[in-house]
N, C-alpha and C positions, 0 to 999 in steps of 0.2 A: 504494500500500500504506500503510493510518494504524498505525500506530506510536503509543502510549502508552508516557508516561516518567512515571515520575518520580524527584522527585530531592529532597533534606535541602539546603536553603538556606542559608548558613551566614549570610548578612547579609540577610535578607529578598529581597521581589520587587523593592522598586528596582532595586538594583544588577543587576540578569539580565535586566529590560526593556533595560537601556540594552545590556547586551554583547548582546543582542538586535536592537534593532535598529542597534546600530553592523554589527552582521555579517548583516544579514538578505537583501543583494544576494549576498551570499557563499553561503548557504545557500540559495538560487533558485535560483545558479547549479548548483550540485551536485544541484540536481533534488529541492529540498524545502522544504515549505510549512507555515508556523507555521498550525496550523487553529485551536486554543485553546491559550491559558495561563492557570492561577491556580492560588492556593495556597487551601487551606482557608479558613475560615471567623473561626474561631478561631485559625488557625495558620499567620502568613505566612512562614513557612521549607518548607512542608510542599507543592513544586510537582507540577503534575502537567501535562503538556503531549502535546498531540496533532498531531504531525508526518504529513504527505501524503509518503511519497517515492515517484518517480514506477516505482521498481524497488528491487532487494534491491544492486545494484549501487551504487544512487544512497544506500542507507542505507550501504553501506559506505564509502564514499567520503568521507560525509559524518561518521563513526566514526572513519577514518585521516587525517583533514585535520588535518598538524600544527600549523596556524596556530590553527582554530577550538579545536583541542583544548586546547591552549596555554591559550585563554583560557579554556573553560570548567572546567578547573582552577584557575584564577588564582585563585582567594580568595571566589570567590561559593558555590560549592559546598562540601558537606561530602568532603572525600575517605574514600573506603571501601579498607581493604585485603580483596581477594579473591584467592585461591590462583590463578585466573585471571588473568593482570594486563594480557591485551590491552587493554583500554581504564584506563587510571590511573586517571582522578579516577572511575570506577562512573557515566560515562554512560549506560550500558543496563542499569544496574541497574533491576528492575521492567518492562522493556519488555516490551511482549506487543502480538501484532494485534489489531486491532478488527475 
């Protein structure tokens, strides 16, 4: 199932390749696969990323990982408050199937 994100970068794409592939055996293992990353053109805060998961299970899993989660809150994303607040930092903010 591909999965499209995106997300408000708060320190550009450097900083998110690296927590990317620091955690990228981590995110295989839970059954999903970086297809594409990049930010605009004009705009390197502004990402937009297409994940393979291999089920809806395998996205959730990968949603409630509190170690990954941990990190993709840490300081490289913009955090969003949503009246929702299962996911903190608004990692599925914008997600939709492809």
């Amino acid at each position: 199932m591909m999965v499209k994100l995106t997300q408000d970068l708060a320190r550009g794409l450097g900083p998110w390749k690296e927590m990317y592939h620091e955690n990228q055996a981590v995110l295989n293992a839970l059954g999903a696969r970086l297809i594409f990353a990049g930010t605009e053109k004009d705009d390197d805060s502004k990402l937009t990323v297409i994940i393979d998961f291999d089920s809806v299970e395998a996205m959730k899993a990968f949603g409630g990982h509190e170690e990954l989660k941990a990190k993709r809150c840490g300081g490289w994303s913009v955090v969003r408050n949503y009246s929702d607040h299962r996911y903190e930092c608004g990692f599925f903010h914008g997600m939709r199937h492809v």
